[in-house]
C-alpha positions in Angstrom: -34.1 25.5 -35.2 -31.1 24.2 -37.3 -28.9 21.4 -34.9 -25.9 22.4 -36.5 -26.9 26.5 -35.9 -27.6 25.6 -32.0 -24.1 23.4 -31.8 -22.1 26.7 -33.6 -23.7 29.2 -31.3 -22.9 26.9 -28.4 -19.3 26.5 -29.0 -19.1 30.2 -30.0 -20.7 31.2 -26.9 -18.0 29.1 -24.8 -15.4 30.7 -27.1 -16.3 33.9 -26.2 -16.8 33.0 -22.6 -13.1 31.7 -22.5 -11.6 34.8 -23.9 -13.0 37.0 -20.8 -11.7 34.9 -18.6 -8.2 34.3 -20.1 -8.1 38.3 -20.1 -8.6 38.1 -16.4 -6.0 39.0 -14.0 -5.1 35.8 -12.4 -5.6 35.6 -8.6 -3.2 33.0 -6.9 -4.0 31.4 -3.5 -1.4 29.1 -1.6 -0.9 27.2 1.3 -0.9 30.2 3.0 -4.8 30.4 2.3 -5.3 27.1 4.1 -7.5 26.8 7.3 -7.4 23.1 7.1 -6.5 20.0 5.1 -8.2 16.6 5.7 -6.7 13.4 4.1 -8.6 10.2 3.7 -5.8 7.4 2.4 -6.9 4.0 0.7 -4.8 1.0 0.4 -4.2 1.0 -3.5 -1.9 4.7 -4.2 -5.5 6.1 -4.0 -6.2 9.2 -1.5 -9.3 11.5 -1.2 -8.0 15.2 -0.3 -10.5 18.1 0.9 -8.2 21.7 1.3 -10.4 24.5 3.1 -9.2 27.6 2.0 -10.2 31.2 3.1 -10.3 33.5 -0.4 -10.7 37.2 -1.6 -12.9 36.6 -4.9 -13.6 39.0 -7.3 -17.4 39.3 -8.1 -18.3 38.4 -11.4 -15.5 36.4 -13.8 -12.4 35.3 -12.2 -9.2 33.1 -12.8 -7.8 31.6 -9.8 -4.6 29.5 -9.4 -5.1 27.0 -6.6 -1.7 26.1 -5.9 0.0 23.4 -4.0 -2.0 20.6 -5.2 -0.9 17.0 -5.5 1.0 16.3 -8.6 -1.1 13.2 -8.7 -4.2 14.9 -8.7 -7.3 12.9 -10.9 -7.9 16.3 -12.3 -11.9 14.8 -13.0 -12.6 14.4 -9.7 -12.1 18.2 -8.4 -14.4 19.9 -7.5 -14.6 23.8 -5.9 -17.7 24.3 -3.8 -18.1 27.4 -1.4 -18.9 26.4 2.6 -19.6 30.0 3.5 -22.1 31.2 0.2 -23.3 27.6 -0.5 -24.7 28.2 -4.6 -22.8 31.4 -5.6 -19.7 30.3 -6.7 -19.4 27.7 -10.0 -16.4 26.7 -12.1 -16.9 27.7 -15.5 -13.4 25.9 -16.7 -10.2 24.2 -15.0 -7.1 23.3 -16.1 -4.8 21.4 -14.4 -0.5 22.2 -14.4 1.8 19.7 -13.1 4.2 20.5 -15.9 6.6 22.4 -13.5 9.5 24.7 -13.7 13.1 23.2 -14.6 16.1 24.2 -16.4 15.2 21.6 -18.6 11.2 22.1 -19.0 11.5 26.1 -19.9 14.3 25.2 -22.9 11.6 22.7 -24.2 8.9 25.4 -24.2 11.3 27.7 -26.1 11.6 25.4 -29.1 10.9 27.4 -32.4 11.4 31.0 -30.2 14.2 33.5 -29.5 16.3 33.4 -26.5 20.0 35.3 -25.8 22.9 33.8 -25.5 25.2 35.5 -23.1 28.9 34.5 -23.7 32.0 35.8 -21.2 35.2 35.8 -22.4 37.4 34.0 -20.2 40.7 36.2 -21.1 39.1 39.6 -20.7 36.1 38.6 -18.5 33.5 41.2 -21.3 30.2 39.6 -22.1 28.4 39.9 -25.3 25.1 39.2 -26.2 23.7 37.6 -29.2 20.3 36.4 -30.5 19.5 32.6 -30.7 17.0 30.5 -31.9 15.8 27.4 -30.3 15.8 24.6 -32.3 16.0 21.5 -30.5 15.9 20.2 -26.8 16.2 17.4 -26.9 18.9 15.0 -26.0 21.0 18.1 -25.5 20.3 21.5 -26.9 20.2 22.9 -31.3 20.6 26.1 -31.6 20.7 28.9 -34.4 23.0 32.1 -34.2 23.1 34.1 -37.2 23.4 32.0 -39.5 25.3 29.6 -37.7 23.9 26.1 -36.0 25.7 25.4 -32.8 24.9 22.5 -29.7 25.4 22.5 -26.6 24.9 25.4 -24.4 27.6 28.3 -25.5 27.3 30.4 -22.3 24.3 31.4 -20.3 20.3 31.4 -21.5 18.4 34.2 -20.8 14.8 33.8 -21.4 12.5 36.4 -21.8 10.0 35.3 -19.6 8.1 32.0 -17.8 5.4 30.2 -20.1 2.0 30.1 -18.3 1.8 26.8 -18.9 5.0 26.6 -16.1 4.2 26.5 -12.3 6.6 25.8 -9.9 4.4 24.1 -7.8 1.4 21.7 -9.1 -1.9 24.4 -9.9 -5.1 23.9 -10.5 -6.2 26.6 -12.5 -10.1 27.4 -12.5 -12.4 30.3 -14.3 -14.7 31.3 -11.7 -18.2 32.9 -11.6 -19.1 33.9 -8.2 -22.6 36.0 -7.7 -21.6 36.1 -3.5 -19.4 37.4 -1.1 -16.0 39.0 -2.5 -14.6 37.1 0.9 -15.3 33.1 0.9 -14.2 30.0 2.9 -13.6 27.7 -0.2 -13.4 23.5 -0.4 -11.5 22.0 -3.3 -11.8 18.1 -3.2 -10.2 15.4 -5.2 -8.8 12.2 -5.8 -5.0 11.5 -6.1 -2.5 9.0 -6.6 1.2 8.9 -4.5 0.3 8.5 -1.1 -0.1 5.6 0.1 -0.5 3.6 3.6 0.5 0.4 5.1 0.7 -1.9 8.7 3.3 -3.2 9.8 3.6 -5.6 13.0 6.0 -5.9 15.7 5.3 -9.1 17.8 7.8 -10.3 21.2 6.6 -14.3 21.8 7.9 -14.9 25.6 10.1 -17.5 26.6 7.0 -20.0 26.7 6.0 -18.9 23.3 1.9 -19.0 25.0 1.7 -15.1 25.5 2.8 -12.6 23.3 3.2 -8.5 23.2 2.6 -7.0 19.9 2.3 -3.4 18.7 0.6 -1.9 15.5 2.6 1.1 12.9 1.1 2.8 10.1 3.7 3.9 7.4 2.4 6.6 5.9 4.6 7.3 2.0 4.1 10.5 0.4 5.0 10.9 -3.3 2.3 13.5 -4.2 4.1 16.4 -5.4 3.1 18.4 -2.2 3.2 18.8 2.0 -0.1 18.7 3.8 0.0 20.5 6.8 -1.3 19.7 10.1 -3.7 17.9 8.1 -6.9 15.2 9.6 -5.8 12.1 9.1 -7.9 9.1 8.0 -7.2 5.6 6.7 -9.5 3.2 4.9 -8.7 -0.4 5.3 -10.5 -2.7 3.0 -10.6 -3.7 -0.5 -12.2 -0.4 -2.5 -13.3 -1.2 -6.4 -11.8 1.4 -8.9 -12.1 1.5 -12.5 -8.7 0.4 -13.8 -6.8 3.7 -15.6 -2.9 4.4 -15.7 -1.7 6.4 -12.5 1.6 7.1 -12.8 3.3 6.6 -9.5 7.3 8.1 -8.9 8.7 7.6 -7.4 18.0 -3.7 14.8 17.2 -3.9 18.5 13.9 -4.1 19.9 12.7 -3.5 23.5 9.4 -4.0 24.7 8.8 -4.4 28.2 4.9 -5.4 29.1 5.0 -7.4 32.6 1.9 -7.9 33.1 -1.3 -7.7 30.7 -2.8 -5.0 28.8 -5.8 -4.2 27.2 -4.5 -3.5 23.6 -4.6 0.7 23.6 -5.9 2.4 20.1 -3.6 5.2 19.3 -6.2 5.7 16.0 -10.1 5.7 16.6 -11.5 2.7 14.6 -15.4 2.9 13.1 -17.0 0.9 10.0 -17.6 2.4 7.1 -19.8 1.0 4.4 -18.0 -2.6 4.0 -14.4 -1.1 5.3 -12.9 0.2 8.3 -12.0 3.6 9.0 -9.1 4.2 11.3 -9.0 8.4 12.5 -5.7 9.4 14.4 -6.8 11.6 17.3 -4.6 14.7 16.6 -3.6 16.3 13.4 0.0 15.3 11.9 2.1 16.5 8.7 2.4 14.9 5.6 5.8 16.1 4.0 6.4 16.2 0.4 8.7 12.7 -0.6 8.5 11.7 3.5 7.8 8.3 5.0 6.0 8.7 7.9 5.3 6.5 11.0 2.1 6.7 13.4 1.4 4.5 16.1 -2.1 1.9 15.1 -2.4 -0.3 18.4 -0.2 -1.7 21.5 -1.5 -4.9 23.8 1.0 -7.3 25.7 0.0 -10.2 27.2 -2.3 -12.4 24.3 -2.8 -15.5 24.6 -0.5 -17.2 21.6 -0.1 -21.0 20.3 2.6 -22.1 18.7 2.6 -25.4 16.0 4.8 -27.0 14.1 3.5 -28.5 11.5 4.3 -31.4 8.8 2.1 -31.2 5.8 1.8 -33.6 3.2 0.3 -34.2 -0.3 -2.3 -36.2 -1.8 -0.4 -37.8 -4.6 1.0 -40.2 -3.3 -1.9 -41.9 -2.2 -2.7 -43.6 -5.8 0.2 -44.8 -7.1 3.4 -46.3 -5.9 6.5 -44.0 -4.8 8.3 -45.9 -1.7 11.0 -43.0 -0.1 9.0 -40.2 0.2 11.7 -37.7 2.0 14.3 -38.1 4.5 14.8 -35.3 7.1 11.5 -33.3 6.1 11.1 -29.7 7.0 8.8 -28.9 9.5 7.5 -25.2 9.4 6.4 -23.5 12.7 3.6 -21.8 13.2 2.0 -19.2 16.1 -1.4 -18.2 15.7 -3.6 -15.6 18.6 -7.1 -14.7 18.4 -8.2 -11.2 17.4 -10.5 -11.1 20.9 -11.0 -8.5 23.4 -10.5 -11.9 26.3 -7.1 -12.0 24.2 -6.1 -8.3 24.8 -7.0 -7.3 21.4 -10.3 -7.1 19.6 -9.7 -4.3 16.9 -10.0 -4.9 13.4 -6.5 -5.3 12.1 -5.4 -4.0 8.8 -3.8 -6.2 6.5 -0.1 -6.3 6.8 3.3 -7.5 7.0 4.1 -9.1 11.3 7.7 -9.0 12.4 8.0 -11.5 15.3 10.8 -11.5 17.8 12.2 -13.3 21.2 14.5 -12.2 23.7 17.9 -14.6 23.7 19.4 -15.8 27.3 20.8 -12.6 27.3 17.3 -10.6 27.0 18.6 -9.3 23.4 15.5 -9.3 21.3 16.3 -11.7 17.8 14.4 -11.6 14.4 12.8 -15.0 14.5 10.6 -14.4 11.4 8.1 -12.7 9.3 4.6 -13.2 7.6 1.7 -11.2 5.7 -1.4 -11.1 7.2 -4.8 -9.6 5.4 -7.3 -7.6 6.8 -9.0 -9.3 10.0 -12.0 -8.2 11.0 -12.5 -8.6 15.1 -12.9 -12.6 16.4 -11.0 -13.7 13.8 -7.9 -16.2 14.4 -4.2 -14.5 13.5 -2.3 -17.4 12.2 1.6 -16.4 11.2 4.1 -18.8 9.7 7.8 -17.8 11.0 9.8 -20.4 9.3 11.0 -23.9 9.4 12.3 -26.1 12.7 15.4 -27.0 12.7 15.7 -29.5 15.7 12.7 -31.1 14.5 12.4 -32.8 11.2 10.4 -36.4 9.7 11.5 -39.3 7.1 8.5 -40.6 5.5 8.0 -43.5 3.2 5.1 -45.8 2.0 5.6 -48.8 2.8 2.7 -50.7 0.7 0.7 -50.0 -2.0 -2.3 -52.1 -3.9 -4.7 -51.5 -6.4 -7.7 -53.2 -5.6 -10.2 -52.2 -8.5 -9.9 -50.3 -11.0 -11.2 -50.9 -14.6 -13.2 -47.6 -15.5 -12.4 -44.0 -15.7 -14.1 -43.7 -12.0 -14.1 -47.1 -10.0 -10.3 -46.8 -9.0 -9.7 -48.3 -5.3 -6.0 -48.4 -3.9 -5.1 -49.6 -0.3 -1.4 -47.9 0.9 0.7 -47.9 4.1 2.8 -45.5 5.6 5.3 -44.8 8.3 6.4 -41.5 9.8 9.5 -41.3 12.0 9.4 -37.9 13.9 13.1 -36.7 15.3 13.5 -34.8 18.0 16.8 -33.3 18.7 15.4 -30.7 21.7 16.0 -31.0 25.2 11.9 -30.7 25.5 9.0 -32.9 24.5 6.9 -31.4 21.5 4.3 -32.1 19.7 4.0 -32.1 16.3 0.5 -32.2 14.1 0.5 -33.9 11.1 -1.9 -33.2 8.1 -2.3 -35.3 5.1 -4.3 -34.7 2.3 -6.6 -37.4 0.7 -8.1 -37.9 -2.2 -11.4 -39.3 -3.1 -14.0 -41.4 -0.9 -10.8 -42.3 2.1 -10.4 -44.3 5.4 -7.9 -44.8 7.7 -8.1 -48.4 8.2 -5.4 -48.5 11.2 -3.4 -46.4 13.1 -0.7 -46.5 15.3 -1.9 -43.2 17.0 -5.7 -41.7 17.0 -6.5 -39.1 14.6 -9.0 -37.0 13.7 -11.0 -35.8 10.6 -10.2 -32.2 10.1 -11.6 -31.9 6.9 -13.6 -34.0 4.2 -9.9 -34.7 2.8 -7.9 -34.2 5.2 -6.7 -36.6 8.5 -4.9 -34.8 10.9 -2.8 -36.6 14.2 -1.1 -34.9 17.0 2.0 -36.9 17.9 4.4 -36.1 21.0 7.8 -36.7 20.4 10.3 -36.7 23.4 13.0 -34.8 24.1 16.2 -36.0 22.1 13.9 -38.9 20.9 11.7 -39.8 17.8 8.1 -41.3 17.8 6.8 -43.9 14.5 3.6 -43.0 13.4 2.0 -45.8 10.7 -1.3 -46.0 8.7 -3.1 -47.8 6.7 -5.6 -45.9 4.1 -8.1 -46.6 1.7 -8.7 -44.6 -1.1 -12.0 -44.7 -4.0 -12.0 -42.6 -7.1 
């Protein structure tokens, strides 16, 4: 048979097919409908939606209008499947409307057609009526009367109707072939930008800054186009791969009183899933249409907590001659905790942003600082940085510096001294660690204080300082390239 016959007949046969069903009646089904909505959120604007509907369905060939879908919807990835007549029902064609209903929208439509133009006059208050033709919508409004152009909007539009391609709410349209029941419970899945998920962190350090109370929020944002009502929710934490396309997207005080420990309580069930982790709240919640929403993740008081502050340096400096090196150097402060079940904890923590707080000498909890945090997957270490000291600070300089060899591209040697002068201006003792960075084959060759390798290039000390005092570290190193 001729390729080009069976390609004709093919596309005549879909032609003819799509002209029954545009002749059908359509058959709209709403929230209304709904028996229940489930909705699995990811961590990139990326949401998997599965709407249980209960539907009258004509035998035979049928339009329906699913309405109240998101706005956001990946129209590809719907899909209609019936869970009470598994097989009878297919989709013959969809079409997807998020073109919705405005002042604005239904001029557009009307370019090149006839509206009326109903004008009141503002002496007599009589109306009249005259024919108009559409010309232009944009950037304001063309119009021809008679044989007259005029802009702007004269008196009041009257349209003679609503373009199907219109909706006031997001639609999926479908053309339906259903050999089953004329009564079906109905699943429509699908993928769908504008909502969105996130963790936020609220930590308390007590007054020893060794035990801490923290509690977990999920902040749920809804931009979709649509509510989901009473809906299952479940979260996805973990890094999901998607092929790269164009979404378009639109769109204090703090009390916490723990005395005594507590095994950190899971408002939201927690299981693996695949390589992620799926987090299921334990009751059904609403999802409003352009709502951020809060739902409680975790709560545990009484971990275990470490606080460091900590003066890092650079390995630069360690091959050529610089002398000063900084006077009054920042030193940032750290607290870190162990994701542990011995530490009151043990649940996977999605990444996000951990808002840490103390309680002044009048038990008023202050901001103290803030830091990001990625996923951590259970035994992992929590390590926050909350800012910089300020009653603690360093003046470095090098206070020798020799090249011993160095003729080749890869035969350098250099020998340099330092000293470290930590300040204390507390009314405690600290202790500060001190990291440095080093190049190439190195060796402390003295050192006023012990130290330890902590790395293949890095030598780390822990220095006490006194209170209101200052304590000198110096070393020698030696450095091959």
């Amino acid at each position: 048979m001729n390729k080009t016959f069976t390609v004709s007949a093919s596309l005549l046969l879909l032609s003819l097919a799509g002209s029954v069903y545009a002749q059908t009646e359509e058959q709209r089904s709403t929230l209304a409908d709904q028996k229940e909505v489930a909705v699995t959120i990811y961590n990139e604007n990326l949401a998997l939606i599965k709407d249980q509907r209960k539907l009258p369905l004509k035998r035979g060939a049928s339009a329906l209008a699913f309405r109240d879908v998101s706005a956001k919807m990946r129209a590809e990835t719907a899909l209609l499947r019936s869970l009470s007549s598994p097989g009878s029902l297919s989709v013959v064609e969809q079409n997807f409307n998020f073109d919705l209903l405005t002042p604005q929208k239904l001029l557009e439509k009307y370019v090149g057609r006839n509206v009326n133009i109903i004008r009141t006059n503002p002496a007599t208050g009589a109306e009249t009526t005259e024919s108009a033709t559409v010309l232009s919508a944009n950037n304001g409004v063309v119009l021809k009367i008679g044989d007259r152009i005029e802009t702007g909007l004269p008196g009041r539009i009257i349209y003679p109707d609503v373009p199907a391609n219109l909706r006031d709410r997001p639609t999926l349209v479908m053309a339906l072939d259903n050999n089953g029941a004329q009564q079906q419970d109905v699943e429509l899945s699908y993928l769908t930008g504008g909502l969105s998920w996130k963790a936020d962190y609220v930590v308390e350090l007590n007054a020893a800054d060794d035990k801490l109370d923290i509690s977990g929020w999920v902040t749920l944002g809804n931009t979709s186009g649509t509510t989901y009502r009473n809906a299952k929710l479940q979260l996805v934490a973990g890094d999901v791969n998607q092929v790269l396309q164009r979404i378009e997207v639109t769109g204090s005080a703090i009390r916490m009183d723990a005395p005594k420990p507590m095994m950190a309580k899971k408002a939201m069930a927690e299981e693996s899933l695949f390589e992620y982790h799926l987090y299921t709240l334990d009751r059904p919640t609403t999802i409003a249409e352009n709502q951020t929403k809060q739902v409680a993740l975790l709560t545990a008081s009484g971990v275990p907590a470490r606080k460091e502050l900590l003066l890092a340096g650079n390995d630069y400096y360690y091959q050529s001659s610089y002398g000063d090196l900084g006077q009054k150097m920042k030193i940032g402060v750290f607290v870190e905790f162990d994701n542990k079940e011995a530490s009151q904890l043990g649940m996977p923590l999605p990444k996000g942003v951990v808002r840490v707080y103390k309680k002044d000498g009048a038990g008023n909890a202050q901001f103290i600082g803030e830091d990001s945090v990625d996923h951590t997957p259970k035994n992992e270490k929590v390590r926050l940085k909350l800012g910089e000291a300020f009653d603690v600070t360093a003046d470095k300089k090098q206070t020798d510096f020799k090249k011993l060899a160095g003729t080749g591209k890869y035969n350098y040697v250099f020998e340099s001294a330092y000293e470290l002068v930590l300040k204390n201006a507390k009314k405690e003792a600290v202790v500060v660690t001190v990291q440095e960075p080093m190049p190439g084959d190195w060796q402390v060759l003295n050192s006023s204080h012990p130290y330890a390798k902590g790395a293949s290039n890095t030598a780390v000390w822990k220095v006490s300082v006194p209170a209101e005092g200052n304590t000198k570290l110096t070393y020698r190193s030696l450095v091959r390239y």
